[in-house]
C-alpha positions, -999 to 999 in steps of 0.1 A, spaced: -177 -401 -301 -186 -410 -269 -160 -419 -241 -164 -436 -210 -152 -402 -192 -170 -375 -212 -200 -397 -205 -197 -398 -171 -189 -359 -170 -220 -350 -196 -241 -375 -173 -223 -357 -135 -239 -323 -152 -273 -336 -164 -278 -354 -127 -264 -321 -110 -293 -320 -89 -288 -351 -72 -265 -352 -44 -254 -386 -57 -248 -374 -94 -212 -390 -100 -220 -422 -81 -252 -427 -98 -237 -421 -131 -211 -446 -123 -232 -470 -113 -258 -469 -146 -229 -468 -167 -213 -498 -155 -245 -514 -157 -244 -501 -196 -213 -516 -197 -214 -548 -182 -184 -536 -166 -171 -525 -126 -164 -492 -114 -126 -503 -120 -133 -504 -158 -143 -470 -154 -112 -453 -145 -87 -484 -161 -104 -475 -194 -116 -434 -196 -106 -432 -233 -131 -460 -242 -155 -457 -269 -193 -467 -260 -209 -488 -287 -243 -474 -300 -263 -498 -278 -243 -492 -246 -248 -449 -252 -288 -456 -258 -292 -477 -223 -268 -454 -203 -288 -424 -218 -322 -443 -212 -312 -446 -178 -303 -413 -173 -334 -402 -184 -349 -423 -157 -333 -411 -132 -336 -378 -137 -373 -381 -138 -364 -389 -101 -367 -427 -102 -342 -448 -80 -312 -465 -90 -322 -495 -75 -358 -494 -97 -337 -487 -131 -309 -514 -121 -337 -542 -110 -318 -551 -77 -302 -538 -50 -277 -551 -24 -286 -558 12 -264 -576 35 -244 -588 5 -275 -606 -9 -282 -591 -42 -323 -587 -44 -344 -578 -74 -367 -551 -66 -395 -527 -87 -416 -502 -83 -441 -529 -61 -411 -538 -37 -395 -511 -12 -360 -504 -10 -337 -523 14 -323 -495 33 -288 -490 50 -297 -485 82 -327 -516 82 -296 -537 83 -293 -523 121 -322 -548 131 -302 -580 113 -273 -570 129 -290 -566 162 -316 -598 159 -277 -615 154 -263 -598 186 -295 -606 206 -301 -638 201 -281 -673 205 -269 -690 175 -286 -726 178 -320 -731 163 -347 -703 170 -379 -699 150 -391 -664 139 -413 -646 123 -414 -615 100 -441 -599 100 -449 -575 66 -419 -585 50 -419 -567 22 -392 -578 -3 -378 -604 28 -345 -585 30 -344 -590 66 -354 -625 67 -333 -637 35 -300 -616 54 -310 -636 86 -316 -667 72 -284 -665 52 -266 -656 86 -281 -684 109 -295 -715 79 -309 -734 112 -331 -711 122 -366 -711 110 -383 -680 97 -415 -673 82 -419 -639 65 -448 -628 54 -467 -598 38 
């Protein structure tokens, strides 16, 4: 039978490459789940139903062919805006949240009108425009 933490610790080995094994474990088994990371450690001695054990192990699979997290999950967080993403979209990065925080820093609050050019997935205009809703933005690809 499969438990929540011999899952995670057959899933930490089979991702031991990856310098993120244990946190990308985590993360496709709560997505398996339906469940936080709190489940995870509240409940260790938990069974996984049949259905649950086939998507974690799917996912697994996926990411050890070297696929990102963000691709198997279908979204990924920017600027606490939760955005779908696939292999067409590039991944919101970290440190692209530098030039929200600094377009917010630079420029006064009332109304300004910009434009973002090659947008991509809009991370940077959906994050400002959820920041500052008078401002006008235009993104485009």
């Amino acid at each position: 039978m499969a438990t929540i933490k011999a899952s995670l610790q057959e899933a930490e080995l089979q991702l031991k490459g990856s310098d993120s094994a244990r946190r990308d474990a985590e993360v496709l088994l709560c997505h398996a789940l339906n469940k936080s990371r709190v489940h995870l450690f509240t409940w260790p001695d938990k069974e996984l139903s049949e259905s649950e054990r086939e998507q974690f192990n799917t996912s697994l699979l996926r990411r050890q062919s070297g696929e990102p997290v963000a691709y198997i999950l279908g979204e990924k967080e920017f600027w606490s805006l939760s955005l779908k993403v696939n292999e067409s979209t590039l991944i919101p990065r970290p440190d692209t949240e530098l030039l929200v925080e600094t377009t917010l820093a630079l420029l006064p609050e009332q109304a300004q009108s910009l434009l973002d050019l090659g947008t991509g997935s809009g991370a940077i205009a959906l994050a400002l425009a959820s920041e500052r809703p008078d401002w006008s933005l235009v993104a485009t690809d």
